[in-house]
C-alpha positions in Angstrom: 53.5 65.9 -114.4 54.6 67.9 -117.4 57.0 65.1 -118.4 54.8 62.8 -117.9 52.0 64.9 -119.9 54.6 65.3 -122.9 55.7 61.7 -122.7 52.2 60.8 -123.2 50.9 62.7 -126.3 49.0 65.6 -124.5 48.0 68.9 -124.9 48.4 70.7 -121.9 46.0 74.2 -122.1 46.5 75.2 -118.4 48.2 74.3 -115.0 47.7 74.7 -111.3 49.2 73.6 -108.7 49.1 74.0 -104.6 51.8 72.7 -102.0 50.4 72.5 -98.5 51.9 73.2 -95.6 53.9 71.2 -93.9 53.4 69.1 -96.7 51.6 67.3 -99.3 50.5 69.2 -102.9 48.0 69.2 -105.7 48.6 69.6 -109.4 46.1 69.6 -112.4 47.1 69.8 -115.6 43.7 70.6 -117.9 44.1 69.1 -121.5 42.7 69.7 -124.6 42.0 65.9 -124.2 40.3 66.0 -120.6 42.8 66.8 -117.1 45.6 65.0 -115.2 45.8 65.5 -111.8 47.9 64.3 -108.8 47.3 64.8 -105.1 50.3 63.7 -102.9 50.6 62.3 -99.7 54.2 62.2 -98.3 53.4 61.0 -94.6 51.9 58.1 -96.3 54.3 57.9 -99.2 51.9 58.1 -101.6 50.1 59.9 -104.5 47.2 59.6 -106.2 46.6 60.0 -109.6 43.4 60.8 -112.3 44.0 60.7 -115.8 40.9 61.3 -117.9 41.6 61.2 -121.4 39.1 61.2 -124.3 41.4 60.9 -127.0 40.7 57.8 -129.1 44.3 57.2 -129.2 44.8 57.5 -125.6 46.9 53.7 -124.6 46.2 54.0 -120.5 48.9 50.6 -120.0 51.7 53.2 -121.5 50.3 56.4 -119.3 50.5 54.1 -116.4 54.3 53.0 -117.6 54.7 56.3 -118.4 53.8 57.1 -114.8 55.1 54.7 -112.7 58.9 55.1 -114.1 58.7 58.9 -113.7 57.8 58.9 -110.2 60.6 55.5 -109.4 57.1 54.2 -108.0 57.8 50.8 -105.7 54.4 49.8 -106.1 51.2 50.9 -108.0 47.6 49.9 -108.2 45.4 50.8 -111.1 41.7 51.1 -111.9 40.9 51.6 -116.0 37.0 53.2 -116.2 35.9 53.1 -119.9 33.5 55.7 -120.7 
């Protein structure tokens, strides 16, 4: 998430994150821009991501690039809200 949080222009102000036993963990990264987080789901193989970002010059098709190559993902589903 930091990588991913550099690679895309933020400014990361705080972190938190939580791993859950046996598995699984939670990871929010609050930006001067908005927050990033990620909740993972390993017995599913999957992880679900929120990026809210109210930078005008926020480009969500290069976060989501951005995304997808840093966690190798196979496949990937996206929703853009604009607010």
């Amino acid at each position: 998430m930091n990588r991913i949080a550099e690679k895309c222009g933020f400014h990361v102000v705080a972190r938190a994150f939580h791993q859950f036993e046996p598995h699984g963990a939670t990871g929010v990264l609050v930006l001067a821009e908005s927050h990033f987080s990620a909740h993972t789901y390993p017995e599913l193989n999957r992880i679900y991501l929120d990026v809210f970002c109210c930078s005008p010059h926020f480009n969500p098709e290069k976060c989501m690039s951005i995304i997808e190559e840093e966690f190798a993902a196979d496949s990937s589903k996206w929703q853009v809200i604009s607010r």
